[in-house]
Phi, psi and omega in degrees: 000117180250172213084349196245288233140181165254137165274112196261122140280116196240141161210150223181141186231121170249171186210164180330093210286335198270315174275000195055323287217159189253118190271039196064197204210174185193143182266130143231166155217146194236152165244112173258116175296137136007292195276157197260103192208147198281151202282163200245134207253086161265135197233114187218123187258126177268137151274138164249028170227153205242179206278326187324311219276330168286343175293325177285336170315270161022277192288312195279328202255354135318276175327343183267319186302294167358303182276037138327138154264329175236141168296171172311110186222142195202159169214194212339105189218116331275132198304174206275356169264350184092018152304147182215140201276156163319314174297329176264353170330298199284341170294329180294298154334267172301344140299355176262317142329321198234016178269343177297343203279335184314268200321326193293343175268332182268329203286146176258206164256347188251355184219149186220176215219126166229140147250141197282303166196178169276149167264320211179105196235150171232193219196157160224118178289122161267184184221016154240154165345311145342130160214168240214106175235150161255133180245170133253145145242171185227137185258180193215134209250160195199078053254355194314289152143012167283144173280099161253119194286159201209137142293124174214150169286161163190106168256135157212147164249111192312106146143002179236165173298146186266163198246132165231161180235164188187143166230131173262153157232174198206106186273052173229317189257350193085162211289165161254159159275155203256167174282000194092256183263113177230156151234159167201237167202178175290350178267333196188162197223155179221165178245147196192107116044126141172190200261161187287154178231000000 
């Protein structure tokens, strides 16, 4: 478009991270602008699974965390065979949530994102309903083929947006500042505004 930028329309199918199985399909269009300003996203998707059913999903991987008698505490998930212990799933689980919003905020229209790996996550016991992890994660940069390490916060509640807060440094550029705040839920993710930590 000129003067704007370039305009993409994607059609898309997603699935399950855990089980593969087909999560729906989805229409977008992204504009990434001339300035360097984050690209403007309309996105609208059918689910084949209808919300009854992610709440409980939800619902079941709160509730698994909850009973820890002790936190979660872990470091390189998945392990150097792509092993992952049973125990650290749900942790495992919510870093693939809430590291999307990470990518989703860094991604560019020429560089993109993976995660790679936990480097290190700890669990933090509250004394309210809510619950609280600290990650390392490491995204894997596409196409530069760089390892960027990322801090990220993470709260959640089932039936509320997990909140994430994240700071990256990237040792070829030097540290970035994080996006603050992204929310969604463990099923999905949405974007949302807030301060550096």
């Amino acid at each position: 478009i000129p003067n704007s930028g370039h305009k993409y329309y994607l059609q898309f199918s997603t699935e399950d991270y855990r089980t593969g199985e087909d999560a729906g399909s989805c229409l977008a269009t992204v504009l990434y602008p001339k300035k360097k300003s984050p690209p403007v996203v309309t996105i609208k998707c059918s689910n084949t699974k209808d919300q009854n059913e992610i709440q409980e999903e939800d619902n079941r991987l709160y509730q698994r965390i909850r009973q820890q008698t002790k936190p979660i505490i872990g470091s390189n998930i998945p392990d150097s065979y792509g092993n992952i212990e049973p125990a650290l799933e749900p942790a495992w689980a919510l870093a693939v949530a809430g590291s999307s919003s990470i990518m989703w905020e860094k991604s560019t229209e020429d560089v993109g994102y993976f995660l790679a790996q936990v480097k290190s996550v700890k669990q933090w016991m509250r004394k309210d309903d809510f619950i609280e992890f600290d990650y390392t994660v490491l995204l894997h940069e596409m196409p530069t083929q760089e390892m960027v390490s990322c801090h990220m916060r993470l709260t959640w509640l089932p039936g509320r947006p997990l909140k994430v807060k994240h700071f990256c440094a990237s040792e070829h550029r030097g540290p970035e500042d994080g996006s603050g705040l992204g929310s969604g839920s463990a099923a999905g993710l949405a974007e949302e505004g807030g301060a550096n930590f």
